[in-house]
C-alpha positions, -999 to 999 in steps of 0.1 A, spaced: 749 -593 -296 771 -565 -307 782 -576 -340 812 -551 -359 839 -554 -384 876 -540 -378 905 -535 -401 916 -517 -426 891 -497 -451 883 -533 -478 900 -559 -457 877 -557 -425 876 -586 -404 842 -600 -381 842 -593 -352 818 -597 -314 820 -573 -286 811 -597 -254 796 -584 -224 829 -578 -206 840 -551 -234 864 -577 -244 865 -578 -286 866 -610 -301 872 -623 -333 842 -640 -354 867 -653 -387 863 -684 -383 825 -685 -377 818 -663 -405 830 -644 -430 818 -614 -430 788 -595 -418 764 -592 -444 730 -597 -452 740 -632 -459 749 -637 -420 719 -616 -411 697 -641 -425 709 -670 -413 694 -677 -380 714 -711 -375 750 -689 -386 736 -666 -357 727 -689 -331 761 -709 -337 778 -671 -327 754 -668 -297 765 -703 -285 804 -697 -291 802 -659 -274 779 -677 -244 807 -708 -244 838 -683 -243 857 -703 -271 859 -669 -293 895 -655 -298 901 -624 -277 910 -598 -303 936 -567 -296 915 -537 -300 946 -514 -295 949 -490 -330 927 -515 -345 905 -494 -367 867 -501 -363 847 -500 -401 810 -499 -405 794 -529 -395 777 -539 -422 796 -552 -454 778 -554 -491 753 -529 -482 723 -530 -507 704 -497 -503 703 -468 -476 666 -459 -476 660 -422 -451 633 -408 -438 636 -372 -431 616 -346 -408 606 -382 -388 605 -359 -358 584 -335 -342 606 -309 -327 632 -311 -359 597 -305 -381 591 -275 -358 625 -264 -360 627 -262 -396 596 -246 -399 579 -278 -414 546 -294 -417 545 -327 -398 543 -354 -426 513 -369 -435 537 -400 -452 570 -405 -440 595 -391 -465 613 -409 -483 651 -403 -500 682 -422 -505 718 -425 -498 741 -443 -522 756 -477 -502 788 -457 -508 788 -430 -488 790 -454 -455 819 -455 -439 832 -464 -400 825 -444 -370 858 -427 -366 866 -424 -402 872 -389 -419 841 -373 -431 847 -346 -456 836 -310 -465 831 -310 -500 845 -289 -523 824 -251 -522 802 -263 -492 790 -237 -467 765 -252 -451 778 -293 -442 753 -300 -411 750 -332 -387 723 -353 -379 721 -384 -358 699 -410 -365 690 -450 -353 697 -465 -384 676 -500 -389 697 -532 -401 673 -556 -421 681 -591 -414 652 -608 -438 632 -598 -473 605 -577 -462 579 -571 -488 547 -554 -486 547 -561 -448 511 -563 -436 513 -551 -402 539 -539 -374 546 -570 -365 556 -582 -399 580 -555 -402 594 -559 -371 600 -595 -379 625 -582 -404 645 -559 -385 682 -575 -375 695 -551 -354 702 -515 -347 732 -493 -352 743 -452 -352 742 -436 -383 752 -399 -391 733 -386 -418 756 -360 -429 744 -332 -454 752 -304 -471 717 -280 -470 727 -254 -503 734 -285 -523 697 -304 -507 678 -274 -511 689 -248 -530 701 -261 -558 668 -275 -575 656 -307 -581 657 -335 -550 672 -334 -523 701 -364 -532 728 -339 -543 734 -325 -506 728 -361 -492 752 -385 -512 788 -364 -508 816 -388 -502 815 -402 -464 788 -389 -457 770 -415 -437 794 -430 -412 779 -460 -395 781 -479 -363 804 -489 -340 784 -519 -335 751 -534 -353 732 -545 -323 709 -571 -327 672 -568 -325 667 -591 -292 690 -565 -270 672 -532 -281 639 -534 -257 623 -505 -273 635 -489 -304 609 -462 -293 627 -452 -264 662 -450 -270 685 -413 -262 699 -397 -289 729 -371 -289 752 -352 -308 785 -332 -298 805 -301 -318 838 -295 -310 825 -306 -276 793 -287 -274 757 -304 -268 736 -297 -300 710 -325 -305 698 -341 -269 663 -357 -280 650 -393 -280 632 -419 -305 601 -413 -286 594 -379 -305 594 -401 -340 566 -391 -360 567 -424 -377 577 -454 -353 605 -479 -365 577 -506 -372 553 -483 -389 588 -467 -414 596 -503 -422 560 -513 -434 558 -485 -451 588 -487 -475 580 -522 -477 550 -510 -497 568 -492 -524 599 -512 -528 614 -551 -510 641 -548 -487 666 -572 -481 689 -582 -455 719 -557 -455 699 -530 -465 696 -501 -438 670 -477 -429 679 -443 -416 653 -429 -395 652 -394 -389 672 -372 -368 657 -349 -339 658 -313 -330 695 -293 -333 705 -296 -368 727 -266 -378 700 -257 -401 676 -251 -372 699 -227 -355 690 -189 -357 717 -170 -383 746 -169 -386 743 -207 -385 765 -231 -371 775 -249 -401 803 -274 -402 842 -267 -414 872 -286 -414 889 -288 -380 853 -297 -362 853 -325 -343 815 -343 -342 810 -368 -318 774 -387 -312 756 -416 -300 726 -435 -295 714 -450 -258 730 -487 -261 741 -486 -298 773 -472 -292 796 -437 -299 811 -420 -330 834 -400 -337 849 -381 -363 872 -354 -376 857 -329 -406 885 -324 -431 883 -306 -469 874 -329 -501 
């Protein structure tokens, strides 16, 4: 299914893209999409039946703004340099442990929503990644399986960040990572059972029209399974949370100088292989 939430910013409704393209609405099946919903197999298999039935409420999509697909987010765990030609590209050592860092639940926001420069950046960069939906507590997960077990779906996330503020300004890496809007999500959280291979999905990521990150999931250091286990380790994720896995090679960063970095007026479209397009409009803080 290809669950997503429309509406105005704090009054999003649920909604269920059907295989036609056609948008229909999910209010009176549930209330919103949350880890609640994700959690509940029966809540889920009730949508299933009423999408498979056609009894859902076709939905106008026209000017109807599409928000992130995920409501009441608990935690955005990230993995970064998760693969191997963005390692090479920034000059880094392959990880011997996935590397772990955090966005604030805040800083997600819809697809086509504004994402802003903030104040006395020079050096905003883009980065698509598959962001993982968890649908069930995952806690010291012993085995890919387990953790797999746990994932609810799938869904575009752009992990924006400002590099001066990540790296050279001391300390970790959260003050370039957790600027206002910087991780818009979706369109759509697609669930687990329609992504075949999470390993082998296409990846890409538009400036102002150009081409600047064309890589796949297939170059992930640290698979989707073996990322989830992992963090389940060191802390117990719950449904709603998200995962943020890594982006590939063609960050601004990695570009020889002067680099490309972002400024208001860009345009940054992207997308993931069956998980859906963003787009989005840079604009000053």
């Amino acid at each position: 299914m290809k669950l997503l939430r429309v509406g105005p910013a704090g009054s999003e409704r649920p909604a269920l893209l059907d295989a036609e393209g056609t948008l229909r609405d999910l209010s009176g099946l549930a209330t919103d999409i949350d880890g609640a919903l994700l959690s509940d197999a029966a809540a889920l298999d009730r949508i299933r039946a009423a999408a498979a039935s056609g009894e859902l409420p076709a939905l106008d999509a026209s000017g109807l703004r599409v928000g992130p697909p995920v409501a009441r987010i608990g935690k955005v765990v990230c993995i970064g340099l998760n693969y191997h030609d963005h390692a090479r590209e920034t000059g880094a050592e392959p990880p011997a442990e996935p590397v772990v860092f955090f966005k604030a639940a805040d800083t997600v926001v819809g697809p086509h929503d504004t994402v802003l420069v903030p104040r006395g950046s020079t050096k905003t960069d883009w980065e698509v990644e598959l962001a993982v939906v968890i649908g069930r507590t995952v806690r010291y997960a012993a085995s890919h399986e387990e953790a797999l077990a746990g994932v609810a779906g799938y869904a575009v996330a752009h992990d924006v960040s400002e590099r001066e503020f990540q790296i050279e300004r001391g300390g970790t890496w959260d003050k370039g990572k957790n600027c206002e809007t910087f991780n818009p999500l979706g369109p759509w959280l697609v669930t687990a059972d329609e992504v075949a291979d999470p390993q082998n999905l296409a990846l890409k990521l538009w400036v102002n029209g150009e081409l600047k990150q064309d890589g796949t999931t297939a170059e992930q250091i640290f698979p989707v399974a073996e990322v989830v286990r992992y963090v389940s380790q060191f802390m117990t994720l719950y449904p709603g949370d998200i995962i943020n896995t890594g982006t590939p090679a063609g960050v601004a960063m990695g570009h020889p100088e002067p680099k490309p970095y972002l400024r208001a007026g860009d345009v940054v479209e992207l997308e993931i292989e069956g998980l859906g397009r963003q787009r989005q409009e840079l604009k000053d803080a």
